[in-house]
N, C-alpha and C positions, 0 to 999 in steps of 0.2 A: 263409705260415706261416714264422714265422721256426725259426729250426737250434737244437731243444733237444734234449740227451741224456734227462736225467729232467724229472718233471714236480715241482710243490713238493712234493709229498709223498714223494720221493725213487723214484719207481717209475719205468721206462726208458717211455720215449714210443714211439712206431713207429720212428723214427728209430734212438734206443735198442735197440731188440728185433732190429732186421737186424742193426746193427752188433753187437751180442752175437754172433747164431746165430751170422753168420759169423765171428767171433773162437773159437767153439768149434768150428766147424768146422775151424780150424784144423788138426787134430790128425789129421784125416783129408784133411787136402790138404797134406802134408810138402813136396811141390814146389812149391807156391804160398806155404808161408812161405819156404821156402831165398829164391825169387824173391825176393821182397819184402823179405827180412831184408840184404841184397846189395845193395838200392839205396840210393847213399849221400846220396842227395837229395830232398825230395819230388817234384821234376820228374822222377828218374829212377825214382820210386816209381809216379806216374801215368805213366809208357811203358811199364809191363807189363801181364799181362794178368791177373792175380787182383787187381789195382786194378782195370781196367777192367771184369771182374765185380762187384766189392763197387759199386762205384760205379753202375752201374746199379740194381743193386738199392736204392740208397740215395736215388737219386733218382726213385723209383717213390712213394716216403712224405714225401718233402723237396724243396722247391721250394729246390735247390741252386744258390747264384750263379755266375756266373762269378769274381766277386772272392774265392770261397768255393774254389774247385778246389785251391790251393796248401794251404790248409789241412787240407783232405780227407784227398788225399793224404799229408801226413804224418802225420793220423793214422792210416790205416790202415800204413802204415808203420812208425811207431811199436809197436801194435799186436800187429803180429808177432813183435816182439820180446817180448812180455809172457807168461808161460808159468802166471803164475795169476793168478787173478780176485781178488783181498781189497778187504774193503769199508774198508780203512783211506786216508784222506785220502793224498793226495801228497806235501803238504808234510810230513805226519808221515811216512810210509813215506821221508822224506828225513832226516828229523832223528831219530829215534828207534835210539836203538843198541840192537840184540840180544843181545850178547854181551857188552857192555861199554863201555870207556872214551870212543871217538869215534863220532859220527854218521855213517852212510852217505856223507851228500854232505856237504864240508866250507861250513863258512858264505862261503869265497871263491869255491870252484863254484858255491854256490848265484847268489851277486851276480852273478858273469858269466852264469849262463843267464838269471835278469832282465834283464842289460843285452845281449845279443842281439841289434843294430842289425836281424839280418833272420827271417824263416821259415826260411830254409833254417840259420841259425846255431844257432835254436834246437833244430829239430832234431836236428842234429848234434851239438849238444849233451846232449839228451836221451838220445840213443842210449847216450852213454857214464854219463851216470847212471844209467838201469833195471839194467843188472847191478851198481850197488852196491848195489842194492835187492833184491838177486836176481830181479829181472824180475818179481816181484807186486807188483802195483798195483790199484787199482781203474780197471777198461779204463773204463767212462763217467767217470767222475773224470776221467781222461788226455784221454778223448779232447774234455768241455769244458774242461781246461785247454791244451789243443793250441788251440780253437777260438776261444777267448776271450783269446787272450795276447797283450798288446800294445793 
């Protein structure tokens, strides 16, 4: 099986449905987002341990590769940082101004997190973009554009 969030008709797949619950569970595991919110890397996001729960969980419904683990992890990583669910695309929740005159992410942040030589850049990159977004995103959105990037 290969690694899909939604199915064509936009409805989350099994895959989908874990990584949801557990992204709402969130809010009842404050110590497992702090953990996760803290690590600055997706390698240092898979050395803890509410990765290595979601991860389990995620490969009970998904035959997850090993060339797939670095990806994982920074989406759940990621993840943690997202504090509401909106079904508005990424790229628009980047470009779209709320209040006025400029976009969230400017069109030269934008070009440097495309150009991202690695996982771990984009990442890091990311991190500092979601709070000009104020951290609402669409979490499957995020998390196949985390998986598919590159």
């Amino acid at each position: 099986m290969s690694i899909q969030f939604r199915t064509h008709n936009g409805e989350p797949t099994a895959l989908g449905r874990v990584l949801l619950a557990w992204w709402n569970g969130l809010d009842d595991d404050r110590g497992g987002r702090a953990i996760l919110r803290r690590a600055a890397s997706p390698t240092q996001v898979a050395l803890t341990a509410p990765y290595q729960r979601v991860f389990q969980r995620l490969r009970t419904v998904a035959d997850i590769h090993e060339r797939d683990y670095e990806r994982m992890a920074a989406i759940v990583g990621l993840l943690a940082h997202v504090k509401a669910n909106e079904s508005r695309p990424i790229p628009l929740a980047m470009s779209t101004c709320e209040t006025g005159a400029r976009p969230p992410v400017s069109e030269l942040r934008f070009l440097r997190l495309l150009d991202s030589p690695d996982m771990e850049t984009f990442f890091m990159g990311l991190r500092r973009v979601l709070p000009l977004m104020n951290d609402r995103v669409d979490v499957l959105a995020l998390a196949n554009d985390v998986f598919f990037w590159g």
